[in-house]
N, C-alpha and C positions, 0 to 999 in steps of 0.2 A: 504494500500500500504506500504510494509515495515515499515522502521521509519516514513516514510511518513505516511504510512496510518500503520505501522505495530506501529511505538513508537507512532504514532498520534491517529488513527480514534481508535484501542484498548482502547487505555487507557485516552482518553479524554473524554468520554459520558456518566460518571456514572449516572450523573443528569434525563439525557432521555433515562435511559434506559424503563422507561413502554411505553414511543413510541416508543422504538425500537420493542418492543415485540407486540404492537398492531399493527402496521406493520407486524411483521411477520405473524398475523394471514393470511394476503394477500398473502406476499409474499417466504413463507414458510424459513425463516428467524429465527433464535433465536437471540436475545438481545446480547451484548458486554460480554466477559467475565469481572469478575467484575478486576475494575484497583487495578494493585497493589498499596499496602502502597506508599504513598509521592505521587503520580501522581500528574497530572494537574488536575484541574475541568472542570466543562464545559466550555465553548465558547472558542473563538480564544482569542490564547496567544498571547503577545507581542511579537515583532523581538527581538532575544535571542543575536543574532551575526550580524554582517553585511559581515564578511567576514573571511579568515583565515591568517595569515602569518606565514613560517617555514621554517624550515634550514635541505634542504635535504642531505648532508653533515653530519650529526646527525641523522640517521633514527627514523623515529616515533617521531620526534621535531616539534610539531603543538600548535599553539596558535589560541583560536578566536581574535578576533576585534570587543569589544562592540560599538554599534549604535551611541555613544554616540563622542567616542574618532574617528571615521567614517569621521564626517563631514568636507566636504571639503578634503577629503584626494583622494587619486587615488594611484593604482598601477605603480610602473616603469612597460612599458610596459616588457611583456611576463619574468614579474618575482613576485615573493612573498614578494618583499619588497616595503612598504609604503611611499610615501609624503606626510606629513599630513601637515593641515593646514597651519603651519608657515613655512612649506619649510623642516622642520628637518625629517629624515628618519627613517621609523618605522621596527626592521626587529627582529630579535628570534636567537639571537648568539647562536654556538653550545654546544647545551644538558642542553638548560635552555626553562623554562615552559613559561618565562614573555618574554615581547618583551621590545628591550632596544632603545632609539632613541637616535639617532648621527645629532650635527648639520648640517655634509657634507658627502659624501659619501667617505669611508673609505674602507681597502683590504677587511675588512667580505661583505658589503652589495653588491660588486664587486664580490668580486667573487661567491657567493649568484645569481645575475645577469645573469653572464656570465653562472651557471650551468643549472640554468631553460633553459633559450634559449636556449640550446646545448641541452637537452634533447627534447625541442620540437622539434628541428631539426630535431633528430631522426627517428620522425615519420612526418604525415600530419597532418596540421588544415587545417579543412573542412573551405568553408565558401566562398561568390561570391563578398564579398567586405571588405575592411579593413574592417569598422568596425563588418561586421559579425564574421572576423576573431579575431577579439578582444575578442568578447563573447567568439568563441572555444576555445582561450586560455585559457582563466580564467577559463573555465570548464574545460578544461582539467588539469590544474594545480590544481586545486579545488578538486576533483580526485585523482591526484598523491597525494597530504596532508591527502588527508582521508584514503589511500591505507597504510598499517603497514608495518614493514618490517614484511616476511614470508606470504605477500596477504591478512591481513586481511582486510577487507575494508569497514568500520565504516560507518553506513548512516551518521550523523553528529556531529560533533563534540560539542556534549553536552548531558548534566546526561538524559539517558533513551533510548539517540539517538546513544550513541556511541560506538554500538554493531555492528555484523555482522550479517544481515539478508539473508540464501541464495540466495532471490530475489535478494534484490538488488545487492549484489556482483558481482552475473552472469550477471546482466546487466552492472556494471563496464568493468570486464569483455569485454563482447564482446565492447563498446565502445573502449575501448585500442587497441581491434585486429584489431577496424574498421581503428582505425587511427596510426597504425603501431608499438604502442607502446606495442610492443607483450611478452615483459618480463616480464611488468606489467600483463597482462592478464591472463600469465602463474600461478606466483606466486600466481593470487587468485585463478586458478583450484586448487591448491595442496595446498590451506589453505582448499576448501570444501571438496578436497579427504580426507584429513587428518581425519575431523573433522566426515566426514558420520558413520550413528549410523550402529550397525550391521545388522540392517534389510532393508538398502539398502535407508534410508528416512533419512532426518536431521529436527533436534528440528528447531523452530522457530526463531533463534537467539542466537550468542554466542557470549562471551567475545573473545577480542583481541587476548589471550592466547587461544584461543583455547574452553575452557570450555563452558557448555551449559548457556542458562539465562535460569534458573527456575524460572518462576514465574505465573505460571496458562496457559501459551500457549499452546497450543497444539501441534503437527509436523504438519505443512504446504505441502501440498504434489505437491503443485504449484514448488516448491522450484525444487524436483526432473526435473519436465519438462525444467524450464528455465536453470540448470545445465548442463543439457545435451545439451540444443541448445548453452550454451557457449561456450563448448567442442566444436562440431561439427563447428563453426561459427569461433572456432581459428584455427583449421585444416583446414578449407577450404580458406580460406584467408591469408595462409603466403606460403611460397616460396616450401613448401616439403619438404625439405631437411632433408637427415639421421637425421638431432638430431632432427627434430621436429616429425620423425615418430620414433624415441625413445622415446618422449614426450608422445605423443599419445599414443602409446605402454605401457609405465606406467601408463598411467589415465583409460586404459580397463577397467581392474577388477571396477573400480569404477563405471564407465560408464556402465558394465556389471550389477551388484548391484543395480543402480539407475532405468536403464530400465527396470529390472527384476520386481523389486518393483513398478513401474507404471504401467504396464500391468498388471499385480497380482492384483492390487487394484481394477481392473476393473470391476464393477457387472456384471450377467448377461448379462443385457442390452446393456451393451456395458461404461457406465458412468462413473466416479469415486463415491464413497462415500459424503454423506454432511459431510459438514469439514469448517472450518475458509477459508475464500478468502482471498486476497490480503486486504481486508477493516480489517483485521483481528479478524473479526466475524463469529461465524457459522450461517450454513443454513443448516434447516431440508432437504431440497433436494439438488439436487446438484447445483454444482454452474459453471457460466462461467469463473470465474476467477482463475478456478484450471484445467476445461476440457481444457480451449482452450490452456495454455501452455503445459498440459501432450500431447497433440495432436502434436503440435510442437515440446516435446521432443522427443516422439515415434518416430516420422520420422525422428529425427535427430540420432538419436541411431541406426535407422535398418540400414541407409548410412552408419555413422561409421561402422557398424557389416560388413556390405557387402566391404567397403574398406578393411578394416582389414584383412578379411579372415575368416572370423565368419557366416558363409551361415545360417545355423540353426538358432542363434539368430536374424540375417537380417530378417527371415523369424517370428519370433517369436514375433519380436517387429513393424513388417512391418505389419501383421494381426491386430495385438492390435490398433495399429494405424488408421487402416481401420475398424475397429469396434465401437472404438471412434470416428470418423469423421462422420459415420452413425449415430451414436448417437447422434451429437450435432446436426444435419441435422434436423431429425427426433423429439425429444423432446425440443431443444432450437429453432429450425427455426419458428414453428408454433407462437411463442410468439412474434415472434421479434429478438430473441437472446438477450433477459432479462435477469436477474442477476442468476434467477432459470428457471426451465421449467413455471412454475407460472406466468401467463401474470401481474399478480398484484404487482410482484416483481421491476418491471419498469426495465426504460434502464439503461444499467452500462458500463462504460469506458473500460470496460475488451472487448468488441466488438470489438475491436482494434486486439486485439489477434488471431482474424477470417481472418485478411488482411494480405495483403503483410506490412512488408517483412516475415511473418510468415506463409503463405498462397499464392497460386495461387488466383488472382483473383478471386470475385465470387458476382455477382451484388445483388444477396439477403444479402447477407453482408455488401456491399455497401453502401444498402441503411437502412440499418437500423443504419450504422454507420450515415448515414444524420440524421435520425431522433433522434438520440442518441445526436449525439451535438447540437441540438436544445431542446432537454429536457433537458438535464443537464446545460444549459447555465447557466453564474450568470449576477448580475447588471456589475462586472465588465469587463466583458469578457472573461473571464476563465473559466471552467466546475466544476462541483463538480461530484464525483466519482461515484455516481448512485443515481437515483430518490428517495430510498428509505433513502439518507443519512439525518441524522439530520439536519446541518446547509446549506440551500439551497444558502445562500447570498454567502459565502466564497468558494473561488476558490482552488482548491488544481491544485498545477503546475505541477505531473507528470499524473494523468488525462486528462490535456491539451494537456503536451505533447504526448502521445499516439495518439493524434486527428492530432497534427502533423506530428507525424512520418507514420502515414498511408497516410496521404495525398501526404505524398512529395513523401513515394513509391510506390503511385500508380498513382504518374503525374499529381495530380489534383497542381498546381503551385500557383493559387489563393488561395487555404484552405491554404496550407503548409504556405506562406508567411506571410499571417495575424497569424497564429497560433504562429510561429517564433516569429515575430513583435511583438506579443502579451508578449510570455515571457521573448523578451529581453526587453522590454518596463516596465517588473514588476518585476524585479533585484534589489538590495540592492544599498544603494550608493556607492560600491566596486564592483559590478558586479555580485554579487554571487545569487545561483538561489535560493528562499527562499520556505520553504515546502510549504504555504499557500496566499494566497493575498484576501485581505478585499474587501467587496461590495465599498470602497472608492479608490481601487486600490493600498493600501497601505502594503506592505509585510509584513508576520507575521511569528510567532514560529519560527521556526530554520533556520540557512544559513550558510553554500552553502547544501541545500541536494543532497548529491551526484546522488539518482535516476537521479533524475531530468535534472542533467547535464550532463547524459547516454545516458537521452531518446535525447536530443536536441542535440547531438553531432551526434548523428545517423541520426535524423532528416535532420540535415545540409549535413549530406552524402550521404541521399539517395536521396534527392535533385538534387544533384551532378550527380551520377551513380548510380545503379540498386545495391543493397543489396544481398547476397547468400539469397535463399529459400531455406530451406528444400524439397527434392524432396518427390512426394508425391508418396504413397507405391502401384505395382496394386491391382488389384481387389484378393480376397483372392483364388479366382478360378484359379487363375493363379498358385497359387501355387503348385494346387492340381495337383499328381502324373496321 
């Protein structure tokens, strides 16, 4: 999963890589790419940060907050500066790296204060009770700090993690659109338009500036699918207006390129190629965590093409779509909707991908999402990312949340709430949502990861009201002349 599992499940498992590979024999799978120089080793790392504070006044002025200096401190509410322990205020004056503390509050950490709030203002926090509204703040703020000027939006703000992965960005992304905060949203489309390679696909990750990360990944072609459902998911959700369909109007070409490249990629069959998933490892066969969002971008792209005025590409990318959807019907249903066609592959959190809000309902989906979160469970309550993952005890929190966000938009109110409850319950003592949590309940590796407080913002929203769906494309016979 991106940093998550892109800076994470990558580059953490040197150790087990020959169980990864003797799994694969099952689950047509190959082993981790090897980690680059400096990595972590195996097992679960220690919580690196507890949280962040910055001075949006200073663009790109982000500080973490070790574990350590944490204790006993709380945010002023719906702002990024700290009360720490002995009362004195913790906050990151503008266009300095370190955070400085003031025994009382002073005109910077004031008006620091005053600009968060007024920014939330802005848009909506989701949420049915203060204190659920408390989480969405801090997610959301958590968010705005990881977000660059110019959209870049860093999964977490630490060495390995504080890149742009197109995943996760697009999920940034549409979180902002969800909750109004649509400038944010905008500036990360036109950090991915910027950055898309010329054949229509983006590398797996890039620096702040722009530039690619070289370091043995491959291009990600999940990346292209969830770009496109950002696109479509910010146009459909703000007001219309001329300058947004000037917006739209500029991101075409890109959006043109991206879904061109997705349907292109498609075999025969109907599939994508094996390629790296969201765990960021390849698989000799294809994978669910790259069809199911290319399916959701295809249908997000033929809508745009068909709003637009683009009838031929509508149709073009509206087929692809329908051909991929047969596909995963057909080769992933029989399994389950396992990680491969391969029933040995086990179940993988990417099953999410199949529901609403990314999907019309579909009870063979369903229910293999039931059975999906009770394989992947851990001792603490959390999921782990698929059966085939190395460490079965540690919970990774945007697999969870996925369990969430499908529940809450498909009504089921009891998953959704415990899911919620779950990951506000395994939060940093700042509130921030942490990549991993131990069989002891205990947060680990990085915080705040922005995925994370993507998936659980939407969670909280669809909770709320019903999410856009991509409509889904007719039958290709329809097309025919």
């Amino acid at each position: 999963m991106s940093s998550t599992f892109s800076g994470g499940l990558h580059q953490r498992y040197p150790a087990v890589a020959v169980l990864v590979l003797a799994l694969a024999a099952l689950s047509g799978s190959v082993g981790p790419e090897p980690a680059p120089a400096g990595d972590e080793g195996p097992g679960p790392a220690p919580l690196r940060a507890a949280g962040l504070i910055g001075d949006q006044s200073s663009p790109g002025s982000v500080s973490p907050v070790p574990p350590e200096r944490a204790r006993g401190a709380s945010y002023l509410p719906g702002s990024n500066v700290l009360r720490l322990a002995d009362g004195s205020l913790l906050h990151l004056p503008p266009g300095a790296s370190e955070g400085v503390a003031s025994p009382e509050p002073d005109a910077r950490t004031e008006a620091q204060v005053r600009e968060s709030r007024a920014w939330l203002d802005r848009g909506l926090v989701p949420g049915e009770s203060v204190a659920e509204r408390r989480v969405a703040e801090r997610a959301l703020l958590d968010l705005r700090l990881l977000t660059r000027p110019g959209g870049a939006a860093i999964a977490s703000l630490y060495p390995r993690w504080d890149h742009v992965w197109p995943r996760d960005a697009s999920w940034f992304s549409v979180a902002f659109s969800t909750t109004g905060h649509r400038e944010e949203a905008l500036s990360i489309l036109r950090f991915l338009a910027d950055v898309q390679s010329p054949d229509g696909t983006w590398e797996a990750r890039y620096h702040p500036d722009g530039s690619p990360v070289f370091d043995g990944r491959r291009p990600q072609l999940d990346g292209n699918g969830w770009f496109l459902w950002a696109v479509w998911y910010w146009s459909v959700t703000g007001p219309g207006t001329p300058e947004d369909r000037e917006h739209l109007r500029e991101l075409w070409p890109v959006v043109e390129k991206a879904a061109g490249a997705a349907a292109g990629r498609l075999r025969p069959g109907g599939l994508p190629p094996p390629g790296p998933d969201y765990w960021e490892t390849d698989t000799r066969l294809p994978n669910l965590g790259t069809a199911a969002p290319l399916r959701t971008g295809l249908r997000a792209a033929a809508d745009l093409a068909a709003r637009l005025g683009h009838p031929a590409e509508a149709r073009r990318y509206g087929a692809a779509a329908v051909r991929l959807d047969a596909a995963i019907g057909r080769e992933f249903g029989p399994a389950g909707y396992s990680r491969t066609p391969r029933p040995g592959s086990g179940a993988d959190s990417a099953v999410n991908f199949l529901a609403l809000p990314f999907a019309p309902p579909d009870p063979g989906v369903e229910r293999a999402i039931d059975r999906a979160a009770a394989d992947l469970a851990t001792p603490a309550g959390g999921v782990v990312p698929g059966e085939a993952f190395p460490d079965e005890k540690v919970a990774w929190t945007p697999s969870t949340a996925f369990f969430a966000l499908s529940a809450a938009a498909s009504g089921d109110r009891e998953a959704a709430d415990r899911r919620l409850g779950w990951l506000s319950g395994h939060r940093t003592q700042l509130g921030a949502f942490p990549e991993k949590v131990s069989a002891e309940g205990e947060p680990l590796s990085v915080a705040p990861l922005g995925w994370t407080a993507a998936i659980f913002l939407l969670a909280l929203s669809a909770r709320e009201q019903p999410l856009p769906v991509p409509p889904v494309p007719p039958p290709e016979d329809r097309w025919m002349p």
